[in-house]
BADOLO-374342 format. One line per 8 residues: number of its first residue (from 0); their letters; for each residue x, y, z of C-alpha. Coordinates in steps of 0.2 Angstrom, whole numbers, m for minus. Each point is the difference from the previous one (the first is absolute). Example, Ala and Ser with C-alpha at 12.3 -4.5 7.8 and 13.67 -1.06 7.14 Angstrom:
! residues 2
0> AS> 62 m22 39 | 6 17 m3 $
***
This chain:
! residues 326
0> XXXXXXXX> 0 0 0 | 8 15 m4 | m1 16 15 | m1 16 m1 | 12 13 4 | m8 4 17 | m1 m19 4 | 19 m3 m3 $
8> XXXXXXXX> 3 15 12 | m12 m6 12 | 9 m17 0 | 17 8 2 | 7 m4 m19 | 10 9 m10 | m10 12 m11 | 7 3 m18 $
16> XXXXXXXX> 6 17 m2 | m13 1 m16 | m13 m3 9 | 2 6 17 | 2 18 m4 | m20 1 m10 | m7 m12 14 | 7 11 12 $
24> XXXXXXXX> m5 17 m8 | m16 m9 m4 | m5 m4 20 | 7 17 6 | m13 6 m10 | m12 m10 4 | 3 4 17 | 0 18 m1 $
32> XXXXXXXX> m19 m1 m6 | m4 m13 13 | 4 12 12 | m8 16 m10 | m17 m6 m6 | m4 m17 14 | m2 m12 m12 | m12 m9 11 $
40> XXXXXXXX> m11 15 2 | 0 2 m17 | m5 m20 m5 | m13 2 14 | m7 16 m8 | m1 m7 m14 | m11 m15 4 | 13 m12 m4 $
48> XXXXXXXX> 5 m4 19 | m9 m1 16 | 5 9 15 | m1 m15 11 | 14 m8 m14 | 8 16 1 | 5 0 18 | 1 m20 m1 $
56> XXXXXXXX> 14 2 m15 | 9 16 12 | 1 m10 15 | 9 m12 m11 | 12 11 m7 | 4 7 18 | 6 m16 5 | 7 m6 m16 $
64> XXXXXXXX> 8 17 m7 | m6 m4 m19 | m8 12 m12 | m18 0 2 | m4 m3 m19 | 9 m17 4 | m9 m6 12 | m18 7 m7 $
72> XXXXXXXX> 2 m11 m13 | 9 m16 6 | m16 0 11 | m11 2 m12 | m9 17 3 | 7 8 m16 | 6 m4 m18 | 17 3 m7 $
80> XXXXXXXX> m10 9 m10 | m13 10 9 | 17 3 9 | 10 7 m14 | m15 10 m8 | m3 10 18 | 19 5 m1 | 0 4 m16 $
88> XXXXXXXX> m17 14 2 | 7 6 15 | 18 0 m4 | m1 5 m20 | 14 m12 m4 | 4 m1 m15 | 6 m17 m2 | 4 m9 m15 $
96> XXXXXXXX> m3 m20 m3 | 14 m6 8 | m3 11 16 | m18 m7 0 | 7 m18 1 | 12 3 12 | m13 9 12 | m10 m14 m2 $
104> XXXXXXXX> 14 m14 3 | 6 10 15 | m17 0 10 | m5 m17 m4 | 5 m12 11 | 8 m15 m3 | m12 m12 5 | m7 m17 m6 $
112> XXXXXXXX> m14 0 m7 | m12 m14 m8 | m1 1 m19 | m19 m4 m2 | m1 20 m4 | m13 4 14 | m4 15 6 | 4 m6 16 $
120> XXXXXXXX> 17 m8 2 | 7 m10 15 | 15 9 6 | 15 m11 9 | 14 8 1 | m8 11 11 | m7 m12 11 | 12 6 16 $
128> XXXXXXXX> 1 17 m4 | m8 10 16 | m13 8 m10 | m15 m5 m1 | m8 m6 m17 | m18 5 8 | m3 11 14 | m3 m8 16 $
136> XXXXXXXX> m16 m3 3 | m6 11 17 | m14 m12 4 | 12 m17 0 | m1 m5 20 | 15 m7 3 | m6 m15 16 | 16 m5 14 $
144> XXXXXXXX> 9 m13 m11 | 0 m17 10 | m8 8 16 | 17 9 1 | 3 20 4 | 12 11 m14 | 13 12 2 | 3 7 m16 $
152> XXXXXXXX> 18 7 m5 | 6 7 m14 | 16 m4 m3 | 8 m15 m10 | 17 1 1 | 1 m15 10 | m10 m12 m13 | 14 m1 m13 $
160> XXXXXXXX> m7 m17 m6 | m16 9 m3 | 6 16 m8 | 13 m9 m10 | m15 m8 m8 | m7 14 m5 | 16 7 m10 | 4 m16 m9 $
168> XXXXXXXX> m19 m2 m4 | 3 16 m11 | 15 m4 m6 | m3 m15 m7 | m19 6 m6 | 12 8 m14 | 8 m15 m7 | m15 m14 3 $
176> XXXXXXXX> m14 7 m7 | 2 m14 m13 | 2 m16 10 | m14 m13 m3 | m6 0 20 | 0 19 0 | m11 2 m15 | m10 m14 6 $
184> XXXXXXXX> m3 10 18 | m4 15 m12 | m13 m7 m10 | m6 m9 18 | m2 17 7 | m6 12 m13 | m16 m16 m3 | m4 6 18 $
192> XXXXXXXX> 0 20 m2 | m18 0 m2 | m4 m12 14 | m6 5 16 | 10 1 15 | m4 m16 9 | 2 m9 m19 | 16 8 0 $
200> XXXXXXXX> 8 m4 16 | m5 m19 m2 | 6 m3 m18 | 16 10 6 | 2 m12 15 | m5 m16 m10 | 12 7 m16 | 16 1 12 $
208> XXXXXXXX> m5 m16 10 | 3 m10 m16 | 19 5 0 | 11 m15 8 | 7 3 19 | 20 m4 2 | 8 2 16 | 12 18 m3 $
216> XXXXXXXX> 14 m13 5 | m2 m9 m14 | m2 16 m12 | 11 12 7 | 13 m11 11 | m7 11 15 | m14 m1 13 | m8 14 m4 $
224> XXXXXXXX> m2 12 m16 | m15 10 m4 | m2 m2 m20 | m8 11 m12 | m13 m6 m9 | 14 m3 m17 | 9 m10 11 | m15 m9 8 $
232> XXXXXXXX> m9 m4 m16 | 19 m7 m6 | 3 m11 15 | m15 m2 10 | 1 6 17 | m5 m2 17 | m13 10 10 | 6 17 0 $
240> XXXXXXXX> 4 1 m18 | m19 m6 m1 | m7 12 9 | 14 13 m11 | m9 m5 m17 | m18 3 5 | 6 17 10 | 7 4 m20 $
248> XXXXXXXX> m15 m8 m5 | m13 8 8 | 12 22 m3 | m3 m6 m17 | m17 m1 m1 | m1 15 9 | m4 m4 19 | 10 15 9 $
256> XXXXXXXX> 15 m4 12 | m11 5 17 | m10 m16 m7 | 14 m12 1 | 11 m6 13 | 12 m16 m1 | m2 m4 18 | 12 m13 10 $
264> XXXXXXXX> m9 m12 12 | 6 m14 12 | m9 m15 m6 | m9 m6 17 | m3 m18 m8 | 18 m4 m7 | 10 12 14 | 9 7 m18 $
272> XXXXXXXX> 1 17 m3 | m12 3 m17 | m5 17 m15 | m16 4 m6 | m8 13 m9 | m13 12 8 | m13 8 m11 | m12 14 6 $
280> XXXXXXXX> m16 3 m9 | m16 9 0 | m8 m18 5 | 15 m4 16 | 16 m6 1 | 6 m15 m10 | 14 m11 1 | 10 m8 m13 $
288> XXXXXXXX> 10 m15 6 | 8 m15 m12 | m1 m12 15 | m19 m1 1 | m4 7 m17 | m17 3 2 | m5 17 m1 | m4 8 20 $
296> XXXXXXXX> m5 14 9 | 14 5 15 | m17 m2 12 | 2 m19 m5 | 19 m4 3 | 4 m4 17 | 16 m12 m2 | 12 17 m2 $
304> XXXXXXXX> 6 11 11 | 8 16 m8 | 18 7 2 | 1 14 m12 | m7 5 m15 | 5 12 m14 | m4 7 m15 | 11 13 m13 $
312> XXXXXXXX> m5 17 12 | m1 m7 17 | 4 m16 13 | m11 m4 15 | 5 m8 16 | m14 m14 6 | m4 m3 18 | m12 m12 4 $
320> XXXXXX> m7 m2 20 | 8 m14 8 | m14 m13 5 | m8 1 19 | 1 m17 8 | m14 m7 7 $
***
């Protein structure tokens, strides 16, 4: 796949001196209007942006630093296009075709899509990025998880095996789009876009369950590595790296992170420490487990006892009451 100038930059590589110096002149531009004329104001004015996915996209950029016309459109609230034109009216730029392409190239992300030519495209590469692909839903009650109490943190400095996830899983996005079990997933995924939510979730969890479990030991030669969904749909995995695939799963289809936690539990039956996925709806919690496949609500698990659970914003700490003798 071939990057543009500001992704090379981004990824700390050497620019080439031809096409540094236009891509840089290019963004400072850019940036000078940003900052004159509020693109986002302008987008919303327009009718072309909602003021709720206004905020969403700037809370985004305050935590991620990118250029707003990036993340609008990697989350879907505006088109290249739509976006180029409102720069263009505003702006007067005079660009000629080549400028055109390159605008384009630059705020679209480089994401994989399926190639059915839908309107409405799974997106995985970003399945770990913080943002949301939706707003949260304000309404979604979120019940204790296994009778346990939360303290939520914000920091994930500490999970290196979970944050290193998220950076290979965008890495490699960039060279897999081709391989058969990536394009199978895609195809599995953008059949479900029109589903409702409770379809979704269950064809996710039944779709990932397929995949064959092997011990990390035996993949990796260690006891305990937290595989992307490349590496998973690869090898196989073990229960982590399921609960990983249908987190992905589910961002690409467009539940938001506050939906999705990969919670780890102590598995009372077999004393074995154990990862599931947890899913938030409008219709309660559910969990998403590849030892008992079946699809269940959290009110209905009672063999797990929660440590910690984590999603690509936040960790929470679980505290459960310790049990009264009698």
């Amino acid at each position: 796949m071939q990057h543009t100038a500001f992704d090379m930059q981004a990824e700390g590589k050497r620019v080439p001196e031809k096409t540094a110096a236009p891509a840089a002149s290019l963004f400072r531009r850019v940036g000078q209007s940003l900052r004159t004329y509020r693109l986002g104001d302008l987008l919303v004015a327009a009718g072309m942006l909602s003021a709720d996915s206004l905020s969403f996209a700037l809370a985004v950029q305050k935590q991620t630093r990118e250029p707003l016309g990036r993340i609008l459109v990697r989350e879907g609230f505006v088109t290249p296009a739509q976006l180029y034109r409102k720069l263009a009216e505003q702006w007067c730029m005079k660009a000629s075709a080549a400028g055109v392409a390159f605008m384009l190239q630059t705020f679209t992300p480089s994401v994989a899509r399926a190639d059915d030519g839908g309107s409405q495209q799974v997106r995985l590469a970003a399945a770990f990025s913080p943002a949301s692909v939706k707003p949260a839903l304000p309404h979604i009650s979120k019940p204790k998880l296994f009778g346990s109490t939360e303290i939520r943190a914000t920091d994930l400095s500490a999970f290196t095996k979970w944050t290193s996830v998220m950076a290979r899983f965008e890495q490699q996005m960039q060279t897999a789009q081709s391989k058969p079990q990536i394009q199978a997933w895609k195809a599995k995924l953008q059949s479900l876009k029109n589903s409702g939510t409770r379809d979704q979730i269950a064809a996710v969890n039944d779709y990932i369950n397929l995949v064959s479990y092997v011990e990390d030991s035996r993949n990796y030669g260690t006891s305990d590595k937290w595989a992307t969904p490349v590496e998973f749909f690869a090898k196989g995995g073990d229960c982590e790296d399921f609960a990983i695939a249908k987190y992905a799963s589910l961002r690409a289809l467009g539940f938001s992170t506050d939906q999705l936690r990969i919670a780890i539990v102590q598995d009372k039956i077999k004393n074995i420490p154990h990862a599931v996925l947890i899913v938030y709806t409008e219709d309660g919690a559910y969990v998403l487990d590849n030892q008992d496949k079946r699809l269940r609500s959290t009110a209905e698990v009672t063999r797990y006892k929660p440590v910690f659970s984590i999603n690509a914003t936040h960790w929470w700490l679980h505290r459960v009451p310790a049990q009264k003798s009698s």
